[in-house]
N, C-alpha and C positions, 0 to 999 in steps of 0.2 A: 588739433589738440596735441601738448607735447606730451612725450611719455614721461618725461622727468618731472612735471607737474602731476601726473599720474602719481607715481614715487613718493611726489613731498606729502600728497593726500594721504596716502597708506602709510606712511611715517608718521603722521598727524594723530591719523586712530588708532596705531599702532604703542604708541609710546603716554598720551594722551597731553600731548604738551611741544609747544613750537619749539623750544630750547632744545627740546627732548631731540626732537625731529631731525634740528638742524646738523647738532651733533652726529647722528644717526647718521646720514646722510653726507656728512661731511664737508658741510656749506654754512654761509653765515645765516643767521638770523633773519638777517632784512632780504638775502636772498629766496630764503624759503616763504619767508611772507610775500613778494614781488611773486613767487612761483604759486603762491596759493589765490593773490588777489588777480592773476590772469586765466586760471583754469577756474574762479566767478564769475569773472567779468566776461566770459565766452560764452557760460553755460548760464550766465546772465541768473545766476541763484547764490544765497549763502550758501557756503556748505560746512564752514567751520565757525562753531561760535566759540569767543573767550573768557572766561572766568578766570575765580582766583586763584584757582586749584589746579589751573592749564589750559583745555583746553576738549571740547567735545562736538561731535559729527551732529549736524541738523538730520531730519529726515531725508532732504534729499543727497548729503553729504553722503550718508547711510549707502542708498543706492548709488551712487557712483562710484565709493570704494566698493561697492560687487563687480561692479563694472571692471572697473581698472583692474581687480584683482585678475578677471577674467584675463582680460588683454594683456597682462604680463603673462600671468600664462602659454597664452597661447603663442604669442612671443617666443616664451623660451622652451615650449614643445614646438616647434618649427624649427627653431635653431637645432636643438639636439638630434629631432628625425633627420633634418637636413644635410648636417657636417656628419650622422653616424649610419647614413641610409643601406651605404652597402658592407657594411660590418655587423656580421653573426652579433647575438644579445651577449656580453660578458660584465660578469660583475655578482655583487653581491646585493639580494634583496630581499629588505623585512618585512613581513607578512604580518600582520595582525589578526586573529581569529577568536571571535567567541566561543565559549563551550559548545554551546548548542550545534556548531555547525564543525567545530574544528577535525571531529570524529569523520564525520559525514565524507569531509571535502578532502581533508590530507590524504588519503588512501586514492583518492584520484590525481588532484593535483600532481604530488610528486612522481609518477610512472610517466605521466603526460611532459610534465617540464623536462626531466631527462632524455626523454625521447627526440623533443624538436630543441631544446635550449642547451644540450651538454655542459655550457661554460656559462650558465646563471647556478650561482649557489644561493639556497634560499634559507634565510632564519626564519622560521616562525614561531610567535609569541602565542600562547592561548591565554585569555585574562578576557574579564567582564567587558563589557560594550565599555563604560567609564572609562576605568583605565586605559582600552586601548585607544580612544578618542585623547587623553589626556598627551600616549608618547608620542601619538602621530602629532599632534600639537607642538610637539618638544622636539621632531624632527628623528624622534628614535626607533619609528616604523616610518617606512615609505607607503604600503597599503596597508589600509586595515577595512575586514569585513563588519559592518554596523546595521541596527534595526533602528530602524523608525528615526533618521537622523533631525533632528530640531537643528534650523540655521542658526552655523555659524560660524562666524569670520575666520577665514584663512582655508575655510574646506569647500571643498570641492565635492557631488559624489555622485555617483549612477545608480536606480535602482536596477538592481539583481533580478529580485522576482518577490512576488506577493507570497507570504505564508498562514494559514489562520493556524493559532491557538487553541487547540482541543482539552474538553476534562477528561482523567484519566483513572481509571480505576482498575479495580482487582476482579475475574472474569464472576465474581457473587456479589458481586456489590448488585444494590437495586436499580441503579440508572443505568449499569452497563446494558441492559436489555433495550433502555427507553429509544436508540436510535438519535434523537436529540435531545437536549435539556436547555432550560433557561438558565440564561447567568445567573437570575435572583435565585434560584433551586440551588444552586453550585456553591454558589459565596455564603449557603447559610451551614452548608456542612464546615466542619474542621479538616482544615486541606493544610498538606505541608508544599512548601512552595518556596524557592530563591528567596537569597535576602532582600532586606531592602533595598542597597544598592543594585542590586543586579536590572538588568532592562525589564526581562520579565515582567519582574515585582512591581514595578514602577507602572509599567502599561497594564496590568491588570486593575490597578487600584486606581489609576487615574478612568479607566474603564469604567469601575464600581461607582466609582464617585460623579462621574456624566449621570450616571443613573439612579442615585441617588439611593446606592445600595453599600451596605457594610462587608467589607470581607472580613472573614474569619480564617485567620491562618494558626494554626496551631504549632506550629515546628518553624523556623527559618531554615533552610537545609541547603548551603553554599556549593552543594555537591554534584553533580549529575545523577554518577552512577549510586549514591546515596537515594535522592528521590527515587531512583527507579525500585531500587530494592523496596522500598516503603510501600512504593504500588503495589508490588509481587507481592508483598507481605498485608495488603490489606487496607491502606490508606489510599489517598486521593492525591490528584493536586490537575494544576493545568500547565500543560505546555506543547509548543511546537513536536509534531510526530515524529520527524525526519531521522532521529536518531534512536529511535525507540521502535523502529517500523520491524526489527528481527523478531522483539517482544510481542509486537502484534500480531506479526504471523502466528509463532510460535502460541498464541492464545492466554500467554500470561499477564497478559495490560491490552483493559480494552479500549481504545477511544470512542467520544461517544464526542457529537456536535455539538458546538455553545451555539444558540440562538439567542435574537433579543437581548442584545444586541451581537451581532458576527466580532468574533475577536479577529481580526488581523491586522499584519504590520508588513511594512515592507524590508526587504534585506539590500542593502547599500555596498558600495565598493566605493571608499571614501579614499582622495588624496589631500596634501597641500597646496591650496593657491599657489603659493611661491616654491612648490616643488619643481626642478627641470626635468622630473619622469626622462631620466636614461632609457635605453630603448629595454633593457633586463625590465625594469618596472614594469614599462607598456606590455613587453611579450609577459610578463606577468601576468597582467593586470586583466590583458587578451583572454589567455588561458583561464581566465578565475569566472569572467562571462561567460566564456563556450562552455565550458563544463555545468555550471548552473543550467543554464538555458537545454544541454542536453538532460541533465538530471531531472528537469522536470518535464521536458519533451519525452523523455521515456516513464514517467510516471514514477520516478525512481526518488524521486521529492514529491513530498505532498503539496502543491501550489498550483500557482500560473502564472504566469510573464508578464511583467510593465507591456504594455498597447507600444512603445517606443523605448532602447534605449537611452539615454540623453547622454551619456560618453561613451568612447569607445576611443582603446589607445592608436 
């Protein structure tokens, strides 16, 4: 199988048109069609069908650009570790982080990278799970932290660690005592909660909706430390502990258990397919695993650990 067939493929579904492609790639037409009817004729399947409009992946077309993406990939992580093995991490690298964790994690991460990485300088971005899935997209993050990642093309990701979703109340509320609650008991109070766009929002309600329950949110609150104060003050809502864990101690927001159904999600370490992960990203990327995995190995996160992780830089 050549790579460059590889190439014409991911140009294919990239652009969504042979013209498109060719150009892209900067080969003719009847080339790139020759380079697509031998990586068929091998794999002995259609993988590209034609229309009027360009040009779109069959099912199994589908799977073989994961494939290929994969294999360039690793490709050009082999090349980079290869030619940069024995050169300390230098450079600059952009970090993506959600609210929920951005608190949590920067206050370790940066002590730690200075320590072993002196000559990576690091930008981080904090913005909604969306947005940062969008710049890593656009190539304007190298890593970004993500929950609950839905496939898709061009990404890559490791799960971090499992987190559940707790309801959160004020230490008089009537459920703070109950120990656990059902979701249907939850979603029928007035909860303030992330907006719609936020991940959150989105996984609670697509939640509510499996089970054929209504949520009630009374407030949309795009804030962190805004919901928290609402809690302190009286109100409800549900989220991840991990950054509210001082408030708990401190006994002014109680968590209480969602049962029926368990809310949880997993936390991702997302790249791009066609990223060359310089070694700065990988010792990044290193550091952003160890630290989770001790954070919850010491109880210092509320979670537990993917069974495997499926990347490591």
């Amino acid at each position: 199988m050549d790579v460059r067939d590889l190439k014409s493929l991911i140009a294919i579904a990239e652009t969504g048109s042979l013209s498109a492609a060719a150009r892209r790639l900067n080969v003719t037409q009847p080339a790139l069609s020759m380079s697509l009817r031998r990586l068929e004729a091998e794999l002995s399947v259609t993988l590209v069908r034609r229309h009027s409009r360009g040009a779109e992946l069959t099912e199994e077309g589908r799977y073989v650009l994961q494939k290929a993406y994969d294999i360039l990939h690793e490709m050009a992580e082999i090349t980079s570790v290869v030619s940069n093995l024995a050169e300390e991490p230098v450079g600059h690298v952009r970090l993506g982080l959600p609210t929920t964790v951005a608190g949590g994690l920067i206050p370790e991460l940066l002590p730690l990278l200075r320590a072993r990485y002196p000559q990576i300088k690091i930008h981080i971005v904090e913005a909604m799970s969306g947005v940062l899935a969008e710049l890593l997209h656009l190539g304007r993050l190298d890593l970004v932290v993500m929950f609950d990642i839905q496939p898709m093309a061009g990404l890559r990701s490791e799960p971090l660690l499992l987190e559940k979703l707790q309801f959160l109340a004020p230490p008089g509320h009537p459920l703070a005592r109950s120990g656990k609650v059902r979701l249907e008991e939850v979603v029928q109070l007035g909860l303030v909660l992330p907006g719609r766009d936020h991940t959150i929002r989105r996984y609670i309600e697509n939640s509510c909706h499996a089970e054929g329950l209504a949520l009630n949110a009374v407030a949309d609150i795009d804030s962190l430390p805004g919901l928290i104060n609402l809690v302190k003050t009286g109100h409800c809502t549900i989220l991840p502990t991990y950054l509210v864990r001082d408030h708990i101690r401190e006994g002014t927001i109680v968590p209480v258990e969602i049962t029926r159904p368990e809310l949880e999600w997993t936390l991702h370490l997302a790249t791009r397919h066609d990223a060359t992960r310089p070694r700065a990203s990988m010792a990044t990327a290193r550091l952003v695993v160890e630290i989770c995995t001790n954070l919850v190995q010491r109880g210092a996160w509320p979670g537990r650990l993917p069974t495997a992780h499926g990347i490591s830089a």
